[in-house]
N, C-alpha and C positions, 0 to 999 in steps of 0.2 A: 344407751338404753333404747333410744327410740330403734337402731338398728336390729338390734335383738328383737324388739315387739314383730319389726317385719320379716324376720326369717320365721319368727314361731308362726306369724301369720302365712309365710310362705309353705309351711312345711304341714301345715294344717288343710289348705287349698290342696295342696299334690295329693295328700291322704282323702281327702273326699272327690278328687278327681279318680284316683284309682278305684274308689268305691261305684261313683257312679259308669266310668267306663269297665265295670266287671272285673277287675282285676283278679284272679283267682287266690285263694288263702295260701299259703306259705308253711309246712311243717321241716323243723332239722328233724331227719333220720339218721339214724349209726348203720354205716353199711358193716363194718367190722371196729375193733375194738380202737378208739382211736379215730375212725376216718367219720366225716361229719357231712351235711352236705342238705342243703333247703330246697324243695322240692314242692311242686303241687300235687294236690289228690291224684290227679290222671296220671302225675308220673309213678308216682306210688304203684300204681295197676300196673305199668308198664315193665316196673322194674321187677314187681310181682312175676308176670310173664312168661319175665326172661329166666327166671328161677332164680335173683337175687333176691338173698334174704336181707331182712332190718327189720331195726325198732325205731318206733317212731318214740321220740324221746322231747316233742317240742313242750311239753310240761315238768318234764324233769332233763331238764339241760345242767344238774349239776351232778348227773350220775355217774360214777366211777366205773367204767367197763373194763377199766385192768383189773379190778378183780374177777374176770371170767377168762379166762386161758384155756388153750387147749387141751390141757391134758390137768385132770384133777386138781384145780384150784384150793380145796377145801385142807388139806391133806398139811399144812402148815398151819394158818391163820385160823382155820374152821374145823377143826379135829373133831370129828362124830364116829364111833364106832359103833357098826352093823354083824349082827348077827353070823357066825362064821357055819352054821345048819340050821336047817328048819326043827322045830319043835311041836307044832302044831300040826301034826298031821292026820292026827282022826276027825277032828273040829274042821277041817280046814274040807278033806274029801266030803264029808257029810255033808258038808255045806253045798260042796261045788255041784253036788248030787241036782242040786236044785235051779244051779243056771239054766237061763230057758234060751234057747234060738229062737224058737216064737214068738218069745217075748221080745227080743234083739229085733226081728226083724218087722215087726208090729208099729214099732217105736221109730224103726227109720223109715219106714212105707212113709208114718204118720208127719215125722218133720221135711220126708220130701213134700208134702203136697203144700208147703208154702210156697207161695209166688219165686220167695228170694229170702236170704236170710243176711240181708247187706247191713251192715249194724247201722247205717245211717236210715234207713228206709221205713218205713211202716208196717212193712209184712218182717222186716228183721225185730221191731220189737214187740211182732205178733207170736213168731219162731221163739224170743226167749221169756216171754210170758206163759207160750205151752211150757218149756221146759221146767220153769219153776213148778208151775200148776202141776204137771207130774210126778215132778218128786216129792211133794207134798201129798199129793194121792198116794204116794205109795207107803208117805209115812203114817197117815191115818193107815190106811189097808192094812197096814205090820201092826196098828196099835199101841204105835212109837209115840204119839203127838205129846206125849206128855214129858218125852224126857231129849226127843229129837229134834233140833230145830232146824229150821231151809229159812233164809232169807236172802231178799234181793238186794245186792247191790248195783247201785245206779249210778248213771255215770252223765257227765255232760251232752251224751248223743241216745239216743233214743232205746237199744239194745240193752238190756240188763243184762251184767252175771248173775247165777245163781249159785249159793254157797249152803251145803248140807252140813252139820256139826254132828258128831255123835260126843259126846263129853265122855271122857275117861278120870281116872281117878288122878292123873298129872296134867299139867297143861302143855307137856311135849307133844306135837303135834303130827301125825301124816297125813299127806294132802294128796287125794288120788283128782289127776284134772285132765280137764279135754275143752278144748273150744268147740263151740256152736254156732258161731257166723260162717258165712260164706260169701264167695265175690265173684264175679266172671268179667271179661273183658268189655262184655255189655251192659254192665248194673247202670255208668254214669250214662246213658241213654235208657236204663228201663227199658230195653229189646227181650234180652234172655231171661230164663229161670237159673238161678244160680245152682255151685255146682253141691251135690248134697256127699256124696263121699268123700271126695280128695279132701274136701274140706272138714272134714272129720264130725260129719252125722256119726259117721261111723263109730267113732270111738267115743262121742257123748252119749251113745246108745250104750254102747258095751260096758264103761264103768256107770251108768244107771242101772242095769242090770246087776253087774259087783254089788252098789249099795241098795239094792230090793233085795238081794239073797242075803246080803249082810246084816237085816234086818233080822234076821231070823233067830238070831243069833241071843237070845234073850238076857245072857248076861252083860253081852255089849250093848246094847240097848240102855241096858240100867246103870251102865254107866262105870261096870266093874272092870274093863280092860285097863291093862296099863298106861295107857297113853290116848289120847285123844284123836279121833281121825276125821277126818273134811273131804268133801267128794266138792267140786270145783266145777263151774260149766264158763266156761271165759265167753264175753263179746269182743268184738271188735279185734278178734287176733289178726286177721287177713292185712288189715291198718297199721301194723307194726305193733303187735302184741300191745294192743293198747288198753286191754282189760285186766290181764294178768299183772300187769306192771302197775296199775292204778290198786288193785288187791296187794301186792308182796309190797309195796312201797306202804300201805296204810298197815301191815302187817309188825312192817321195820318200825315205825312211831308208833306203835302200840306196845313193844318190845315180843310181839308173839314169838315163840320157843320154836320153830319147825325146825323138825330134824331129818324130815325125807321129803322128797316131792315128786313123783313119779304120773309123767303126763301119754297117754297113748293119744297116736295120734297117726291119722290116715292111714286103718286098719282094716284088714280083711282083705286086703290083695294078695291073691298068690298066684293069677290065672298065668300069668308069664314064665311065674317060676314055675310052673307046672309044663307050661306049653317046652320050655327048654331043658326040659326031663333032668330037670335040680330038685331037690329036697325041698320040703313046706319046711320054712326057719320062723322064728319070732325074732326080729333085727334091735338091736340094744345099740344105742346110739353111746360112740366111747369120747369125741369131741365134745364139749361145755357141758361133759358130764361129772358126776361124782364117781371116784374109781372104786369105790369101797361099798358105794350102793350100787352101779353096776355089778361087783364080785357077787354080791347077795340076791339079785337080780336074776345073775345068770345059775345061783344055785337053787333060785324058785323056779324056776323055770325044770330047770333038773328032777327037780320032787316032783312035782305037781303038772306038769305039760305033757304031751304027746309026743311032740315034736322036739324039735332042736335049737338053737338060738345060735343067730349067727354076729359077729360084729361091724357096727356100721357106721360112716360117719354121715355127719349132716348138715354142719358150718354153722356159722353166727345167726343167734336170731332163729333159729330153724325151728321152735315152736315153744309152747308157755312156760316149758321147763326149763329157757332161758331168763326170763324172769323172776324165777323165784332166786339164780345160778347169782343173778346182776345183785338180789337183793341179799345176798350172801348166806343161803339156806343151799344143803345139800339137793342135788336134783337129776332128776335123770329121765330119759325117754325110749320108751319099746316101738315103734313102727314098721310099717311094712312097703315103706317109700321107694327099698331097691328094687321092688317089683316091677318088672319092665311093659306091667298091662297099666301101669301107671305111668305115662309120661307125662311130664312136665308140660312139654310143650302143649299139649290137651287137658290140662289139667281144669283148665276156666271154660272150656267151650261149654256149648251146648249140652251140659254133662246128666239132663235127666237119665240116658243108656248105663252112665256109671253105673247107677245101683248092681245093672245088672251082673257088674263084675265081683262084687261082693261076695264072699264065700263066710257064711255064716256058720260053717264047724269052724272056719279059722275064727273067725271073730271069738268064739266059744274058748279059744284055745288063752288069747288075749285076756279072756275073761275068767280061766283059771289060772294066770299069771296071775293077774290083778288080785284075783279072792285071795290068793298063798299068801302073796306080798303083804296086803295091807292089813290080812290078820296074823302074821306074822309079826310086824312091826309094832302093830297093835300090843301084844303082849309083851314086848321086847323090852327090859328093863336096863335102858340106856344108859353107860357108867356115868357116874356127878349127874346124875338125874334129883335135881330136888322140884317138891310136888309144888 
């Protein structure tokens, strides 16, 4: 006994030596399905960087990632069927009538002027305290406050999500999502302003615009749609989807119903595909996606888009709509990542000039994907749907 008292004692002294000689924290990451691997913050950035993706999973180390494969997971164990034509198409153009690019690029002018939007920082949970506060302005402005609700969820680091509900007459769920943090190579010195597009201002603007015009909409409002829908603004994605994952994990213990989850994300590039005289495409992510809400995806896109939709892949991890994919809910992702005015390698620098790569009719175009899709789904009266 007395030997045991001195290793507990020994092993207690090594723990507050490491504390006082600065030892740096330790999170396990999933680099892909299966591979594991403990890591410090800084490496996290680094491996960011390099353009590996992961999740940081050091809170839920008992997660099952064989359930995410590369090619439609859902399709045995998770059987959802989607819509095989649009229905909704006078409701749907009326509506789109009313997307604003002014309003899109109002709203990202507005979340670049923070410092940084580093979910550990103070100006990151200044960034997602606007966002809440916005979308709440918009649901007074609509005259929704009474049947619409936004509330924050909080998390163990400074950054909030913010989650919009519109209540439908089931508790089948669509969840339109975008993260809102950002990271650059310089956050853990506090040098740079972090990066405001690649890190998808871009597309937390565009589906806040989706849900203001969606607004409009007065019998969804009141609650008469078929199914319930949620607009999503994630923290902490850049950290290994650490906001999305702490949402669709409280989702699975709650037993919530989602039945689609559809995330844009680092939108509105097209200047490359342009400058290499290719076609403006909306790129539909077919890896760790659903193949059936992909098909439906790419026939909103059809009805209701400009343009054209191309297919793309984008590996593990590669943004929130692997989260929902992990927590075993249908999911899928639109981006415009192949964009080659978007590299990787640039991706964190010094990126206030991004903005100006921005093409706000694409954005628009994203934004009539989004409006088809989620009032689309919206009415969609899911088979063994019980209310």
């Amino acid at each position: 006994m007395k030997f045991l008292h001195v290793l507990v004692l020994i092993a207690f002294m090594l723990m507050a030596l490491r504390v006082i000689a600065g030892e740096p924290t330790r999170y396990l990451i999933e680099l892909s399905p299966g591979i594991q691997r403990w890591v410090t913050e800084e490496e996290k950035w680094k491996l960011g960087l390099s353009g590996q993706r992961f999740m940081d999973i050091t809170d839920a180390q008992d997660t099952d990632s064989t359930i995410v494969q590369i090619q439609s997971p859902w399709d045995g164990d998770f059987p959802v069927t989607f819509p095989s034509k649009c229905l909704m198409q006078d409701k749907v153009r009326q509506l789109a009538g009313r997307l604003s690019k002014d309003a899109m690029r109002l709203n990202l002018h507005k979340l670049n002027e923070f410092y940084n939007r580093y979910y550990m920082s103070e100006y990151g949970r200044l960034s997602s305290r606007w966002v809440l506060e916005r979308v709440e302005d918009l649901v007074k402005e609509a005259g929704a406050d009474g049947t619409v609700t936004v509330m924050a969820f909080t998390h163990s680091w400074p950054q909030i999500s913010t989650i919009a509900r519109i209540q439908g007459r089931t508790d089948n769920t669509i969840i339109i999502g975008a993260h809102q943090d950002s990271i650059t190579p310089y956050e853990l010195t506090r040098q740079n302003v972090s990066a405001i597009g690649p890190e998808d201002g871009s597309g937390a603007v565009t589906i806040m615009e989706v849900f203001s015009t969606l607004l409009n909409d007065k019998d969804v409002v009141r609650g008469l749609a078929q199914n319930t829908v949620e607009f999503h603004w994630y923290s902490g994605e850049s950290a290994g989807l650490l906001g999305s994952q702490e949402i669709f994990r409280s989702y699975v213990e709650n037993g919530r119903k989602v039945k689609g989850m559809i995330q844009q994300d680092m939108v509105g590039y097209i200047q490359g595909t342009l400058n290499a005289g290719k076609p403006e495409t909306l790129g539909v992510v077919t890896d760790y996606t659903h193949f059936g809400l992909n098909t439906f995806i790419r026939t909103v896109i059809d009805e209701y888009c400009d343009i054209p939709w191309v297919m793309l892949q984008c590996n593990f991890a590669c943004s929130g709509h692997h989260s929902a994919a992990q927590a075993g809910y249908p999911s899928a992702l639109v981006t415009d990542l192949s964009d080659s005015a978007f590299d990787r390698k640039y991706e964190h620098a010094n990126t206030r000039d991004y903005i100006k790569l921005i093409s706000y009719d694409h954005m628009l175009q994203h934004a009539k994907l989004t409006l088809g899709l989620v009032y689309e789904l919206a009415h969609f009266k899911f088979p063994n749907v019980t209310s």
